[in-house]
C-alpha positions in Angstrom: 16.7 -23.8 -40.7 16.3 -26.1 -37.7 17.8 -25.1 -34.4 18.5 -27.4 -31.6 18.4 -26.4 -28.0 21.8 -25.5 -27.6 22.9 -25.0 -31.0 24.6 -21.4 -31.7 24.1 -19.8 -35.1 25.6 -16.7 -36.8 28.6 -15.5 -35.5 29.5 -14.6 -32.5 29.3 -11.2 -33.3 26.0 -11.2 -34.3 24.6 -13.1 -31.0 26.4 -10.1 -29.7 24.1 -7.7 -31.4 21.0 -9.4 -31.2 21.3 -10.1 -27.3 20.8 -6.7 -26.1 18.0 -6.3 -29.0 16.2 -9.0 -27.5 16.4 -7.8 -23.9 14.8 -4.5 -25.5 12.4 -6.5 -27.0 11.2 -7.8 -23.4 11.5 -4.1 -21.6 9.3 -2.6 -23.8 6.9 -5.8 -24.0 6.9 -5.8 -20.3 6.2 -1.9 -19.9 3.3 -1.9 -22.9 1.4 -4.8 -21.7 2.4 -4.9 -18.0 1.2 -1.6 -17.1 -2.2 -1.9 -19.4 -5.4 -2.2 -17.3 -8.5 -4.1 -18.3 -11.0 -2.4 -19.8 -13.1 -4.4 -16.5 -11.0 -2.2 -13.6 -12.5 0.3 -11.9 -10.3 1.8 -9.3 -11.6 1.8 -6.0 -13.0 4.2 -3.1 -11.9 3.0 -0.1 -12.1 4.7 3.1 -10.9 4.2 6.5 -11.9 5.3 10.3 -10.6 4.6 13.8 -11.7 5.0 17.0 -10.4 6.2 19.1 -8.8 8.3 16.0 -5.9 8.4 18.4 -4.7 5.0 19.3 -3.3 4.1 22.4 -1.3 1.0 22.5 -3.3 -1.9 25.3 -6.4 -0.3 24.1 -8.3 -1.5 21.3 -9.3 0.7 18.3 -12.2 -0.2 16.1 -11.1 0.1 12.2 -14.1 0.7 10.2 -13.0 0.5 6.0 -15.6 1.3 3.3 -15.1 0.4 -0.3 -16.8 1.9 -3.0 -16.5 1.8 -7.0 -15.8 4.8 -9.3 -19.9 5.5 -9.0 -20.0 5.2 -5.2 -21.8 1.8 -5.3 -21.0 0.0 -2.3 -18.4 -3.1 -2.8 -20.1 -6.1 -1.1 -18.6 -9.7 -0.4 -14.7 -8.8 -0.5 -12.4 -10.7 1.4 -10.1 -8.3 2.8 -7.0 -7.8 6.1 -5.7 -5.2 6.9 -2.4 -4.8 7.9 -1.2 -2.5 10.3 2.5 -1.8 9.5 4.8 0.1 11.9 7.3 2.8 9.4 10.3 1.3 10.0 12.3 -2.3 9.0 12.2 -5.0 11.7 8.6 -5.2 13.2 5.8 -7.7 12.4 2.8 -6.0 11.4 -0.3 -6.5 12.8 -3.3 -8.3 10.7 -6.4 -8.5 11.1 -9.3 -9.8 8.7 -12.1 -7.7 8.4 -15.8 -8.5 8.4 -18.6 -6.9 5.9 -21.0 -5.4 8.8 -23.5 -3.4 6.1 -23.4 -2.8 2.4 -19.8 -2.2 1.8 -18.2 -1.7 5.4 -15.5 -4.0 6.8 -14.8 -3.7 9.9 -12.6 -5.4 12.9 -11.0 -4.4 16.1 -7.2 -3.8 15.8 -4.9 -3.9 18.7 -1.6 -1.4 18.0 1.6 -3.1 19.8 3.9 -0.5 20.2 3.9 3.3 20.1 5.6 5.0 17.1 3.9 5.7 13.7 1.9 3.5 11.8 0.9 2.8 8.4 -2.5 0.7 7.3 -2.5 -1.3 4.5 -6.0 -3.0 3.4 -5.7 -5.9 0.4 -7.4 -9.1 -0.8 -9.8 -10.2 -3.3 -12.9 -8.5 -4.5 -16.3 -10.9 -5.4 -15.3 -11.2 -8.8 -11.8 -12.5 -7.6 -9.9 -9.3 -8.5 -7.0 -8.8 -6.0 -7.0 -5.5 -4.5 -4.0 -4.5 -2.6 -4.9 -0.7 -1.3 -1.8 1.8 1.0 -4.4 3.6 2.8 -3.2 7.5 2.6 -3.6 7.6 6.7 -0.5 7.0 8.5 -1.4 6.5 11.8 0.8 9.1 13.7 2.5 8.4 16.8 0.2 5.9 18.2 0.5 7.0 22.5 2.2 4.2 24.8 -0.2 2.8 27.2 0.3 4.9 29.9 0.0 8.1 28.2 -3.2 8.3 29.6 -2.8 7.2 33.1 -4.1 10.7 35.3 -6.1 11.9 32.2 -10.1 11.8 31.0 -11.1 10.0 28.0 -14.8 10.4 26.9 
C-alpha cells in the first residue's frame, strides 16, 4: 500500500494504539544505542592542581591538569578550557584555554572573580577529535576575598 505524507490509515483507534508503541519504540532505541560506547573509548585520567591550593580572589592561581588514558600513558595534543564555574545560578564562569607544557600537562593561569565556592570543569577535543567534557571532583571551596590576607604571611 502506498502512503502519502499526510494520508491517515487504519482507524483512528488503531493510530491510537500504535502511537504510544512507537514512542516506546524510540525510548528504548534511544537508551540501547545512546548509552553504548565505542569499543575505541577509553575513559580518561585526568588530574588537576592549584596553586596557591587556596585561591584568593586578585591573585592569580596556576591550574596545572594532567590527562592520562586507562594505562597511564600521557594524552598529548588535546585542545582543552577549563571552566571555572561559581555553584550557584547567575554568574559567568571563568575560561581559560590551557596549554600542553610537557607530555600530557595543560596548564594556564586562572584568575577567581569572586569569593564563594567554585567548581572546575575541563572539556574539549582529544587528538583523535574525541570530545571530552570532564566535572573535575575538586570543588574549589570558599575561594578567600582579596583582603583576607591583608596583615598575614604567605610563603
Amino acid at each position: 500500500m502506498l502512503v502519502r505524507l499526510g494520508q491517515r490509515t487504519g482507524s483512528r483507534r488503531q493510530r491510537r494504539l500504535t502511537r504510544p508503541a512507537a514512542a516506546v519504540a524510540v525510548v528504548l532505541a534511544v537508551a540501547t544505542f545512546g548509552c553504548a560506547k565505542p569499543d575505541d573509548a577509553r575513559p580518561l585520567d585526568i588530574g588537576i592542581e592549584l596553586q596557591p591550593p587556596a585561591p584568593v580572589t586578585g591573585n592569580e592561581t596556576h591550574a596545572t591538569i594532567r590527562v592520562r588514558d586507562r594505562g597511564g600513558k600521557a594524552i598529548r595534543g588535546a585542545t582543552l578550557t577549563l571552566d571555572a564555574q561559581m555553584n550557584h545560578p547567575g554568574m559567568a564562569p571563568v575560561t581559560v584555554t590551557l596549554h600542553e607544557t610537557s607530555d600530557g600537562v595543560y596548564e594556564a593561569p586562572l584568575n577567581f572573580t569572586m569569593a564563594g565556592d567554585w567548581v572546575l570543569v575541563a572539556s574539549g577535543h582529544l587528538p583523535d577529535g574525541r570530545r571530552v567534557s570532564h566535572t573535575l571532583t575538586l570543588d574549589v571551596k570558599s575561594v578567600l576575598p582579596g583582603d583576607a590576607l591583608s596583615g598575614h604571611t604567605v610563603r
